[in-house]
C-alpha positions in Angstrom: 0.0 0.0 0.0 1.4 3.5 -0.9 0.5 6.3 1.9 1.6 9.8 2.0 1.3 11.1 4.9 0.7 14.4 4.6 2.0 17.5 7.0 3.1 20.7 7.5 1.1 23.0 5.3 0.6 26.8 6.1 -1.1 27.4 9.7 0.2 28.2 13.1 0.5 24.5 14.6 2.7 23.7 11.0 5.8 22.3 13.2 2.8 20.0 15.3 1.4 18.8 11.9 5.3 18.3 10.8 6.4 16.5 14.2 2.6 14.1 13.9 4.1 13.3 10.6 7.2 12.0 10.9 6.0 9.8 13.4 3.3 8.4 11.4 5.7 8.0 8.4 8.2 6.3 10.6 4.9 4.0 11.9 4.5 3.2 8.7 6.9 2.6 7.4 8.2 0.1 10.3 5.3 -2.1 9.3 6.1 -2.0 6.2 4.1 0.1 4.0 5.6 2.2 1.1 5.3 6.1 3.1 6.0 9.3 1.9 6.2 12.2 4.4 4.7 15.2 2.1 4.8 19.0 3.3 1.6 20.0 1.4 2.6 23.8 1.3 6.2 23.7 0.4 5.6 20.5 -1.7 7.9 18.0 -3.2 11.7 18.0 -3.0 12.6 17.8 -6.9 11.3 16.2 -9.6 13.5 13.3 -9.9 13.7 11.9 -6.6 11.5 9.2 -5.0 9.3 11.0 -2.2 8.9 7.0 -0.7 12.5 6.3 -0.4 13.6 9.6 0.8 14.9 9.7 4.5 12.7 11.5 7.4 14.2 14.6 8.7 16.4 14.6 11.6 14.6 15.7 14.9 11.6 15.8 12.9 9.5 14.9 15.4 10.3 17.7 17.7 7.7 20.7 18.3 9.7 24.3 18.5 8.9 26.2 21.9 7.5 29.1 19.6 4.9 28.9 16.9 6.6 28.7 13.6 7.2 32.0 11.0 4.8 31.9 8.6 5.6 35.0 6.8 8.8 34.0 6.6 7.8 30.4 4.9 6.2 32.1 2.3 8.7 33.9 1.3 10.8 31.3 1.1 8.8 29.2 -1.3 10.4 29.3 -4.7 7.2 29.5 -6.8 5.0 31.8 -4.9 1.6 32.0 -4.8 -1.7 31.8 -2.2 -2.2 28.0 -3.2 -2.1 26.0 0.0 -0.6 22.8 -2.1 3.0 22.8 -3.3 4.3 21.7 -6.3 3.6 17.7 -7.0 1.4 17.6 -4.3 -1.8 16.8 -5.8 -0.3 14.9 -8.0 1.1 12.6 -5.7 -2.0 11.8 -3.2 -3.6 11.2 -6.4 -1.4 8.4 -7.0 -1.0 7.1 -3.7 -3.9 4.2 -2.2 -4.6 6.8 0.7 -3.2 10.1 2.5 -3.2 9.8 6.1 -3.7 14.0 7.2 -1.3 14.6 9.7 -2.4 18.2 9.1 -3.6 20.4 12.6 -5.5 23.8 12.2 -6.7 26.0 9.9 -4.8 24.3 7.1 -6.1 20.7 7.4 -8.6 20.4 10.5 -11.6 23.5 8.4 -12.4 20.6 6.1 -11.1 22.3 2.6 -8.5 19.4 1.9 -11.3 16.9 2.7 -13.4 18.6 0.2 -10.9 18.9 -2.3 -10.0 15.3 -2.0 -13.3 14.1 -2.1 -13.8 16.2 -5.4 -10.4 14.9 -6.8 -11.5 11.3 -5.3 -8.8 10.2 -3.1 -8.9 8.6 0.4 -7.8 10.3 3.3 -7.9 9.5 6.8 -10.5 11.0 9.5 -13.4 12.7 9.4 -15.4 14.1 6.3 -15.3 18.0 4.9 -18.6 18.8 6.7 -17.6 17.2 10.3 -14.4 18.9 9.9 -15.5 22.6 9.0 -18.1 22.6 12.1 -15.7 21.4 15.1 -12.6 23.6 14.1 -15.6 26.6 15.0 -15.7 26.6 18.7 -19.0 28.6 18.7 -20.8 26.6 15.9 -20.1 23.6 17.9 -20.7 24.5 21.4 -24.4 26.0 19.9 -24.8 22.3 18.1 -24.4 20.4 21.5 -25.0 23.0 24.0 -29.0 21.5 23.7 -28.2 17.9 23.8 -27.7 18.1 27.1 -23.9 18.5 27.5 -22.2 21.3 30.0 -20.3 23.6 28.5 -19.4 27.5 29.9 -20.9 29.7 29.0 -20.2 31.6 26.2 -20.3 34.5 23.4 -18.5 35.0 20.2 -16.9 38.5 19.0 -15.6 40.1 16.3 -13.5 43.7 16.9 -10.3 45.5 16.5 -8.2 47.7 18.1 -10.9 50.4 18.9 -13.2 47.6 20.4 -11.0 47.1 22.9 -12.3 49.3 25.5 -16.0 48.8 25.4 -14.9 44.7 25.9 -12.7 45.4 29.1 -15.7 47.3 30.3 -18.8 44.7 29.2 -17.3 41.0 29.8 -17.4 39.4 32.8 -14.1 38.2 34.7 -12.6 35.5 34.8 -13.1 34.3 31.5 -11.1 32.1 28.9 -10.7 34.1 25.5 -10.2 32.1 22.5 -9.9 32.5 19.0 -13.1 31.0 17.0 -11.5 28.4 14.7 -7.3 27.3 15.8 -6.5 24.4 18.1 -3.0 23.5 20.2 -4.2 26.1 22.4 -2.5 29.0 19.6 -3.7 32.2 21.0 -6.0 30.9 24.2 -5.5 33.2 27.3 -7.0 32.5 30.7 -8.1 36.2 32.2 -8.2 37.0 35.9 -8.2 40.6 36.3 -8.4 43.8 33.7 -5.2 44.2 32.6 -4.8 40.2 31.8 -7.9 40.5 30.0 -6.5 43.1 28.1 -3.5 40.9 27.1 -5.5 38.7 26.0 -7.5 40.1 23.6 -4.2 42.0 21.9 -3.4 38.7 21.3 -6.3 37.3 20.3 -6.2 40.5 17.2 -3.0 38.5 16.1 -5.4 35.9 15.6 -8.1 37.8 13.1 -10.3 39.5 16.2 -12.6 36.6 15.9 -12.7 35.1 19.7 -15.1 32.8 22.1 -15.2 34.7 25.4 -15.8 31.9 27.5 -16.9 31.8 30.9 -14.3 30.4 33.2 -14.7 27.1 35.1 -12.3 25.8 37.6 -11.6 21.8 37.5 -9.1 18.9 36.2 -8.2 19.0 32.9 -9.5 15.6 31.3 -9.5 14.5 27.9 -11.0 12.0 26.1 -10.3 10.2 22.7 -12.4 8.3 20.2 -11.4 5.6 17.7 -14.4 3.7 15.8 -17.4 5.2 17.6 -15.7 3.9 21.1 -14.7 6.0 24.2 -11.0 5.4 25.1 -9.8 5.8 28.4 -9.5 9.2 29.4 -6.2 10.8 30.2 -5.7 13.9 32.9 -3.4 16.8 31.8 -1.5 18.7 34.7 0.6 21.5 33.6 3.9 21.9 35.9 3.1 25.8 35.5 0.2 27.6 33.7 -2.2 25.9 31.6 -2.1 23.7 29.3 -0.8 25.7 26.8 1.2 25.7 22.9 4.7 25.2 25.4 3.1 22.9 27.9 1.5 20.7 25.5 4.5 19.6 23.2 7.4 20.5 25.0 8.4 16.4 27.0 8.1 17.3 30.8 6.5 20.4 30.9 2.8 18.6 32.0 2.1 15.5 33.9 0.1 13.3 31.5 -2.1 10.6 33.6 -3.9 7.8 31.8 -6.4 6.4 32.5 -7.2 9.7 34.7 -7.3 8.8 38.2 -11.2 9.2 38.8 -14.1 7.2 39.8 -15.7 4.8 37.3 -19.0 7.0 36.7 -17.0 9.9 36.0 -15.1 8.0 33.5 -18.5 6.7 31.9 -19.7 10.6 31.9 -17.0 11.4 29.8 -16.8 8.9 27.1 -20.2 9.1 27.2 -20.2 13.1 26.9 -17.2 12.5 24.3 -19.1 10.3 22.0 -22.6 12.4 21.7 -20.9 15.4 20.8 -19.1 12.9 18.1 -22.2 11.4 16.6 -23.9 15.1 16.8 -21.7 17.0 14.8 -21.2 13.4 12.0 -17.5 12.9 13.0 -16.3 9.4 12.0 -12.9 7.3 12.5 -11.5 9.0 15.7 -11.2 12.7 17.6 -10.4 14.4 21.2 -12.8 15.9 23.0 -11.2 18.0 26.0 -13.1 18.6 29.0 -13.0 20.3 32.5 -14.4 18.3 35.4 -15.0 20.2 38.1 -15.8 18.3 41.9 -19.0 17.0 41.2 -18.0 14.8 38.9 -19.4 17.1 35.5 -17.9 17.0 32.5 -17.5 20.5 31.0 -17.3 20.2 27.4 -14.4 22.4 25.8 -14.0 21.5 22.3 -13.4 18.5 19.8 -10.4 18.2 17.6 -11.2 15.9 14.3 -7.0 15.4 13.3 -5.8 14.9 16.9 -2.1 15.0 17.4 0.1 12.3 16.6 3.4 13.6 17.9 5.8 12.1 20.8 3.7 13.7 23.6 0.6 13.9 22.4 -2.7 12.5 24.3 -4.9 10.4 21.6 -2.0 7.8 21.2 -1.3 7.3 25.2 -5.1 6.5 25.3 -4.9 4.1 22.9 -2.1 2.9 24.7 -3.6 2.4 27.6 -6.4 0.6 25.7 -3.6 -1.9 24.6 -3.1 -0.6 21.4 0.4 0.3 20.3 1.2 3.5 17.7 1.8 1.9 14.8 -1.5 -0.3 15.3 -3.4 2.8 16.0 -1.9 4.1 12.5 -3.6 1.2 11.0 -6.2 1.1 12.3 -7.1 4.5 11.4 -6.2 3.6 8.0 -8.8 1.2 7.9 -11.4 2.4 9.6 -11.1 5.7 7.4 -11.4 3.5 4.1 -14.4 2.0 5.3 -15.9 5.7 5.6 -14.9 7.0 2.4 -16.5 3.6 1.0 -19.6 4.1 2.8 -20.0 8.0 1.3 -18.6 9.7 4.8 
């Protein structure tokens, strides 16, 4: 079977998608498949070399401290141009038996490739265009499952610049969590206490296009929960040494305490995956996700958000589930593989 595996591309978490694919590749290629690992914005190395036999970057599985230059990548693309695929790209996953997305953000998670693909009709791993577009939108999913019954904060969505500043620090309610509408890997999230950090935190969230979920803040354990093939898998509780779980504490080894299964009483656990797999089934998502969750003392889940291309890199959470469900990486690879044919057979 030929698989590119396809990374990089042009968003924020770029050097996450990069690090996710290099391990899948190397997964891959372990058990034997013919991989190719495939940066879909910068494209393919040359025109006469063998994208399946060429070697995987050294320390390409490590995630920089900082979010990655973007306006500098562009730049440095030799052809130009707005196009998110690179040169031979299409090409390529055309050729190939599937493309396993190791994409994360705007550039992969919105549900554009998916549509492309399934115009261009070639199999890719995950969930469908339509799936995809709706969970990367924090507020379009939180008003999909909000009346299903699940907890989630509180909540309003805004759109404002630099002027709008004022008459926010003035109106919303502290402490809140502000976070821009459609990015993941926590890329632009602040957690505001007081006036001034609110501040802060919408500044940054301008870097971001001034499109933000002001959420209401609730206090709990950080618990999330992956799904592979419409099953819950056990959850796994995130405790940042300092801060929150943020871009640094998420993908730098150390900097949170990863616990899985998470330490918590068996009803808990069925709230979750049971919280974890409406949300799924509501907004069509197929294969596998993450949905991340606060629980606060009481035992309730507080629904956060769902990612459809969860990471795949050395410390992310989906694969120590999995783990802990007795399935290795490079099974889980497979598996997703599989399971993501099926869909595509079946029209999803």
């Amino acid at each position: 079977m030929k698989i590119v595996v396809l990374a990089g591309g042009l968003s924020p978490e770029r050097d996450v998608s990069l690090s996710s694919g290099t391990k899948i590749c190397q997964a891959l290629r372990d058990r034997g498949y013919r991989a190719a690992l495939v940066d879909m914005y910068l494209g393919l190395a040359g025109p006469n070399r063998d994208p399946f036999a060429e070697p995987l970057p050294e320390q390409g599985a490590q995630v920089a401290r900082q979010e990655p230059d973007l306006e500098r990548l562009k730049a440095s693309r030799a052809q130009g141009g707005d196009g998110l695929f690179g040169p031979g790209v299409l090409a390529l996953c055309q050729s190939a038996d599937v493309v396993f997305l190791a994409l994360h953000g705007t550039c992969g998670e919105d549900g554009r490739v998916q549509a492309a693909f399934d115009l261009l009709g070639v199999p890719y791993t995950g969930s469908g265009y339509l799936g995809s577009a709706i969970a990367l939108d924090k507020d379009l999913t939180k008003r999909l499952v909000a009346p299903l019954g699940i907890a989630t904060p509180q909540w309003e969505t805004v759109r404002y610049g630099q002027g709008d500043i004022p008459g926010l620090l003035d109106r919303l309610e502290l402490p809140c969590v502000v976070k821009p509408v459609g990015s993941g890997s926590s890329i632009g999230v602040s957690i505001a206490h007081d006036r001034a950090e609110l501040e802060r935190a919408l500044e940054l969230g301008l870097t971001q296009g001034g499109h933000c979920v002001i959420e209401q803040y609730v206090a709990g354990r950080e618990i999330q929960v992956g799904i592979l093939e419409d099953a819950a898998l056990p959850s796994i509780e995130i405790i940042p040494k300092e801060g929150f779980y943020n871009y640094e504490n998420k993908y730098q080894p150390g900097a949170a305490q990863e616990i899985c299964p998470a330490p918590i009483p068996p009803e808990w656990e069925k709230r979750l995956g049971d919280a974890a797999l409406t949300v799924f089934r509501a907004l069509g998502l197929c294969v596998y996700s993450r949905a991340d969750f606060i629980v606060t003392q009481d035992g309730t889940p507080w629904f956060l958000e769902i990612n459809t291309l969860p990471g795949m890199t050395p410390t992310s959470l989906v694969p120590q589930e999995a783990q802990a469900a007795g399935v290795d990486y490079a099974t889980l690879c497979e598996r997703i593989i599989q399971a993501s044919l099926e869909a595509r057979r079946a029209g999803r």
